[in-house]
C-alpha positions as CSV (number, residue, x, y, z in Angstrom):
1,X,29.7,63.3,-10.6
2,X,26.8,61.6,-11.9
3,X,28.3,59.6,-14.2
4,X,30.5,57.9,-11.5
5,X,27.2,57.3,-9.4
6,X,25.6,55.7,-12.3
7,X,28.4,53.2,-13.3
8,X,28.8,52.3,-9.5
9,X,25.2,51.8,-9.6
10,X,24.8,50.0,-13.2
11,X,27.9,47.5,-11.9
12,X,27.6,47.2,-7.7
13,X,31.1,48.6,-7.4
14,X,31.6,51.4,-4.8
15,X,34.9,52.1,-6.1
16,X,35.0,55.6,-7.8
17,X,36.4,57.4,-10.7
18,X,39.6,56.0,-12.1
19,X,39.7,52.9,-10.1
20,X,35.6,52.6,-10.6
21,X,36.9,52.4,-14.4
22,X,39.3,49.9,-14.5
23,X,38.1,47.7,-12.1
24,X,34.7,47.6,-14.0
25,X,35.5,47.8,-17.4
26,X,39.2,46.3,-18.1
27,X,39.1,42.1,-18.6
28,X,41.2,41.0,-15.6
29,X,43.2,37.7,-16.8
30,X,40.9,35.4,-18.5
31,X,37.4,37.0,-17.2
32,X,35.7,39.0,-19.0
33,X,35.0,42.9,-17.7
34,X,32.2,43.7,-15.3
35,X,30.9,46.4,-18.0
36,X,31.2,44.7,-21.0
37,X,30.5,46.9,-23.9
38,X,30.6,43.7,-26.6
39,X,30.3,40.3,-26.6
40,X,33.8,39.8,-28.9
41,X,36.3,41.3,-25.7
42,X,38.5,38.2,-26.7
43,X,39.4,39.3,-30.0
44,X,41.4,42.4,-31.4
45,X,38.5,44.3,-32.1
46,X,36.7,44.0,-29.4
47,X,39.4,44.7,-27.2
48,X,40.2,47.4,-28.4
49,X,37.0,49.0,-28.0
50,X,36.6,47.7,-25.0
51,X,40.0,49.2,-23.8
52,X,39.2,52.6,-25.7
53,X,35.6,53.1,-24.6
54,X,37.2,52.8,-20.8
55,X,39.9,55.4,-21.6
56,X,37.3,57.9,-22.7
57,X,35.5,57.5,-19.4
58,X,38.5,57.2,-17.3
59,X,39.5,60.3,-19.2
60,X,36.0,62.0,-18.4
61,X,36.9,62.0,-14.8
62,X,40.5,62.9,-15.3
63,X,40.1,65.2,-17.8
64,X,37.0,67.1,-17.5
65,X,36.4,66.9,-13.7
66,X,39.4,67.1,-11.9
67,X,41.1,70.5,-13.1
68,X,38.0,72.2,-12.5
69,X,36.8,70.7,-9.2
70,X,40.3,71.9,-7.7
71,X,40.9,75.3,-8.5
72,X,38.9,78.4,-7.5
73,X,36.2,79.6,-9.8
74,X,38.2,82.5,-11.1
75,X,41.0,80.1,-12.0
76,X,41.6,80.0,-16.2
77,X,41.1,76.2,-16.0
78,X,38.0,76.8,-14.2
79,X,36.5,78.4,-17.3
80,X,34.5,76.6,-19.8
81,X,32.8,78.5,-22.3
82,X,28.8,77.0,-23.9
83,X,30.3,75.4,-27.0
84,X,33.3,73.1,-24.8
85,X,30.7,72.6,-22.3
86,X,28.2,71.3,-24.9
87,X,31.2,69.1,-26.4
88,X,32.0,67.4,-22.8
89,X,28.1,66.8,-22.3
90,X,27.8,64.9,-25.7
91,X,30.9,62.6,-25.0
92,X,29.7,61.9,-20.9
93,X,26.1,61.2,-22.9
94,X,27.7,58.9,-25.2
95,X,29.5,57.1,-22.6
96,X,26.3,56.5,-20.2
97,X,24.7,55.4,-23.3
98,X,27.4,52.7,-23.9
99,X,27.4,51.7,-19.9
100,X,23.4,51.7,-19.8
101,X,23.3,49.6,-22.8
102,X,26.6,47.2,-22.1
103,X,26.2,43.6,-20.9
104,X,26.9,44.3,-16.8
105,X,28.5,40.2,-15.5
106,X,28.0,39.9,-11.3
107,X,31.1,41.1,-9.3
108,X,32.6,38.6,-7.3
């Protein structure tokens, strides 16, 4: 999926998918996350975006990628119609625009 090769790319991980998530984009003790989406990850707020900006992505992968990518084509969760297609497309789009625009700290 492209948007796992862009955040691998974007943060110099070559985790992938759900792992590629939390280890870029959850705090880990007292550093702040690889991908970090606002400068205020230390208080409630920006926490919690933080936190639920990474659940929408980790959920991308989970979610929209995985029952289709593992069942044959004629299989009913293999079926997307144009308008939940569309949908999927505007959150992965607002995702990469949060990841291209987020504050990316060296991995060490």
């Amino acid at each position: 999926m492209k948007l796992n090769e862009f955040i691998q790319a974007r943060s110099g991980s070559q985790k992938s998918e759900g792992d590629l998530v939390q280890y870029t984009m959850q705090p880990r003790g007292s550093k702040p996350p690889i991908i970090q989406f606002n400068e205020f990850w230390t208080e409630i707020s920006g926490k919690n975006e933080q936190s639920g900006l990474a659940l929408i992505a980790k959920g991308i992968f989970t979610g929209f990628r995985n029952p289709k990518g593992h069942k044959p084509e004629d299989h009913p969760l293999g079926r997307v119609d144009a308008y939940e297609a569309l949908a999927q497309l505007v959150v992965i789009d607002y995702i990469w625009k949060r990841v291209s625009r987020a504050r990316i700290r060296p991995v060490r």
